[in-house]
C-alpha positions as MATLAB code, in Angstrom:
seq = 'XXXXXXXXXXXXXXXXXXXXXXXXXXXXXXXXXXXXXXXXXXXXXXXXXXXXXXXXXXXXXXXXXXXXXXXXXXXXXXXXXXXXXXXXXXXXXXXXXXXXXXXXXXXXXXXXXXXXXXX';
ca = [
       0.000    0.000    0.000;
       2.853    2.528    0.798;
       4.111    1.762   -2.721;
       0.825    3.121   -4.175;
       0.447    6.376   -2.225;
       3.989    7.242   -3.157;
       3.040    7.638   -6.492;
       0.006    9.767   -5.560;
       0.850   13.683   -5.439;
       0.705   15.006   -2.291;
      -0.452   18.896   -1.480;
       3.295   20.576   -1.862;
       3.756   18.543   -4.571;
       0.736   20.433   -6.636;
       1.131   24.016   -5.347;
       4.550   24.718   -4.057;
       7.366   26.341   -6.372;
      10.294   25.257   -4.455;
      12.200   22.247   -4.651;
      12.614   19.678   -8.201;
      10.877   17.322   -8.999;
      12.484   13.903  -11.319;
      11.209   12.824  -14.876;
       9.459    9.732  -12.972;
       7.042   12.138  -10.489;
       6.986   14.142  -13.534;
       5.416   11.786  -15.687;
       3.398    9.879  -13.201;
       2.686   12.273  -10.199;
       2.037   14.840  -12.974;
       1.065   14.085  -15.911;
      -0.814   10.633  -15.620;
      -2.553   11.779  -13.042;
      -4.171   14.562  -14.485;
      -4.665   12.567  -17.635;
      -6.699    9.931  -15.726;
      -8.681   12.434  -14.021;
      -9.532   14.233  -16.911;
     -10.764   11.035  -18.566;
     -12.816    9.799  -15.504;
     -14.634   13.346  -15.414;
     -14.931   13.600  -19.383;
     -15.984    9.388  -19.822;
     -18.902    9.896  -16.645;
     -20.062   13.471  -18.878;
     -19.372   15.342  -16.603;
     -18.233   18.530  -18.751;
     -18.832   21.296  -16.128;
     -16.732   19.820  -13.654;
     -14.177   19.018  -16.394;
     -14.136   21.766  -17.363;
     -13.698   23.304  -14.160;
     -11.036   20.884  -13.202;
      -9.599   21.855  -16.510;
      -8.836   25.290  -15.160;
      -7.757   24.237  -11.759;
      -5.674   21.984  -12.616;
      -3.106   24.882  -14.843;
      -1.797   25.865  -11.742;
      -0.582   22.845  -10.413;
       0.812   21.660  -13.687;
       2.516   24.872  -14.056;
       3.926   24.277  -10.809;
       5.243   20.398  -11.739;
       6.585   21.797  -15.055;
       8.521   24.887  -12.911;
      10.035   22.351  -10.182;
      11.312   20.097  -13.422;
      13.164   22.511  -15.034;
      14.926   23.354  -11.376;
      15.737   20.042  -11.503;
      17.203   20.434  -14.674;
      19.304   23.116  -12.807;
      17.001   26.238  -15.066;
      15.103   29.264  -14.259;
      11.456   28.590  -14.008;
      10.830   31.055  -16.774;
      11.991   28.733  -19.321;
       8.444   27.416  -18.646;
       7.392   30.788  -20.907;
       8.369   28.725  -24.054;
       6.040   26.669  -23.803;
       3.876   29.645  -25.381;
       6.332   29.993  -28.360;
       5.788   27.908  -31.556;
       8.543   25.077  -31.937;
      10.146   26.413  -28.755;
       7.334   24.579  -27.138;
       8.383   21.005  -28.324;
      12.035   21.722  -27.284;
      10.229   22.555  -23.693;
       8.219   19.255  -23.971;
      11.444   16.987  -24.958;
      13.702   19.016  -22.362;
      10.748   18.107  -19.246;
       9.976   14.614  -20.100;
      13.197   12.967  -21.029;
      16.474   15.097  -19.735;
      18.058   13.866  -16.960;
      18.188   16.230  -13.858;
      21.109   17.458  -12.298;
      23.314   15.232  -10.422;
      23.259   16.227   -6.296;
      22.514   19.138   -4.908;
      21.921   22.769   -7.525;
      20.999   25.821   -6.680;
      17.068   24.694   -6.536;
      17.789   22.179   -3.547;
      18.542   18.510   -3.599;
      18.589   16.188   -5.453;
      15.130   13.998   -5.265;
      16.062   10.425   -4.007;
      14.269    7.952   -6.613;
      12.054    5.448   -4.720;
      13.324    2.307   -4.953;
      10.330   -0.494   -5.137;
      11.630   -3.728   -3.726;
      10.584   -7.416   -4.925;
      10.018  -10.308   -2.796;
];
């Protein structure tokens, strides 16, 4: 069980600019999860509250997308080119599959990678 709620975000996670966040929380904490959550809410009809969630929702992924590129070791603006034709996919490319900085940058520390164990 502790396995699954590590991979749930928690509340700093989705609202707090400081710290970094790895490509795995990226993808999963991040992006899946808003992905799923917009399908439940759009596959039960429920367009109002999608839509509303929709909006909500920026925020939060701005923030993810802000703590990746501090992981990254880069200025949270870069997030601004997103908004700038073909600048955008180098932004996508740059969040989803670089590799963050080694140890400790100027954002914090480095996020330790959770290690699932087998039995």
């Amino acid at each position: 069980m502790e396995q699954l709620t590590s991979l749930l975000p928690d509340w700093d996670f989705l609202l707090s600019y400081e710290g970094r966040v790895n490509r795995r929380d990226f993808w999963l904490k991040g992006q899946l999860f808003f992905f799923l959550i917009s399908l439940s809410l759009h596959l039960l009809n429920l367009t109002t509250l999608s839509i509303m969630f929709f909006i909500i929702s920026g925020y939060s992924v701005t923030v993810i997308a802000i703590k990746r590129f501090h992981d990254l070791g880069l200025s949270g603006y870069y997030i601004l080119l997103g908004f700038v034709p073909l600048a955008n996919i180098w932004v996508f490319f740059k969040l989803g599959f670089c590799k963050g900085d080694m140890g400790r940058n100027i954002y914090g520390p480095a996020v330790e990678p959770v290690v699932i164990k087998k039995y």
